[in-house]
N, C-alpha and C positions, 0 to 999 in steps of 0.2 A: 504494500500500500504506500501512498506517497505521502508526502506529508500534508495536504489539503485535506485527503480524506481522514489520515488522523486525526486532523483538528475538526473537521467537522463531526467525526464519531465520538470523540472525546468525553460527552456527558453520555453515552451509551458503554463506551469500553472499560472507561476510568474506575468507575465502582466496580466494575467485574475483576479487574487487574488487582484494584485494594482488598475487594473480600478476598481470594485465591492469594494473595500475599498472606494477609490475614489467617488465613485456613492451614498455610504451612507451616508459618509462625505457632500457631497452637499445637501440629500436631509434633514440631521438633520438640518441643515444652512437654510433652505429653510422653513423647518418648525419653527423652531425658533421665525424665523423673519415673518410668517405668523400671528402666534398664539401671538405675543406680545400685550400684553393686555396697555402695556406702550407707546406704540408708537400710537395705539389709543387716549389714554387720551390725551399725549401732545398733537396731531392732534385736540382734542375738546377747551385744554384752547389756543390754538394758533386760530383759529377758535373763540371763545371769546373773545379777544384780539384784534380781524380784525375787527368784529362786534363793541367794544366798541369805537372805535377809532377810527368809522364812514369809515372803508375803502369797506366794505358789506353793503347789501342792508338788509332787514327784511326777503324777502324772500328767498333769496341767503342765508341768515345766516341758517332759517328755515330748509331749501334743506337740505344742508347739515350736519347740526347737526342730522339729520333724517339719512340719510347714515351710518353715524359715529356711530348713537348709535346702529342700524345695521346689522354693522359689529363687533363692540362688544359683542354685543348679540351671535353673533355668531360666535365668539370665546367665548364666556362665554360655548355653548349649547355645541360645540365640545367637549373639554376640561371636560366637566360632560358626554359626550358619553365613552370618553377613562376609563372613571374611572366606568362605569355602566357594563361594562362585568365581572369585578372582583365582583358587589356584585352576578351579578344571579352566580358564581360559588358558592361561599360562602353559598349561600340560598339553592343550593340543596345536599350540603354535609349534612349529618342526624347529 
């Protein structure tokens, strides 16, 4: 497109360009804070913490620590998925 018709599309294009900026923006935020491998851990020594200081039970601690490791895991598995498509390109270049 040239630039005339940009500018006369402008109050049709514009809001669709800022929501879809927008829409990324939330879901990078979104992933971020899904995949934080740091907000699990604290979750585990705060979770240790409850348990040592007799405010959990044995099995309540058990439950949990069970969840926790997980969902680490899996954000560990993910995070090795994202980086596994880059080697099979790699492997089939000669």
């Amino acid at each position: 497109m040239g630039l005339l018709s940009n500018l006369l599309l402008f109050p049709i294009t514009g809001p669709v360009h800022g929501v879809h900026f927008l829409l990324e923006q939330i879901q990078a935020q979104a992933n971020a804070e899904l995949l934080d491998e740091g907000r699990v851990q604290a979750e585990l020594m705060s979770l240790s913490l409850r348990y040592d200081l007799g405010e959990i039970s044995d099995a309540e601690y058990e439950e949990q620590e069970e969840a926790l490791f997980e969902e680490l895991n899996a954000i560990r598995a993910y995070k090795e998925e994202l980086l596994e498509p880059d080697a099979y390109l790699d492997a089939d270049e000669p």
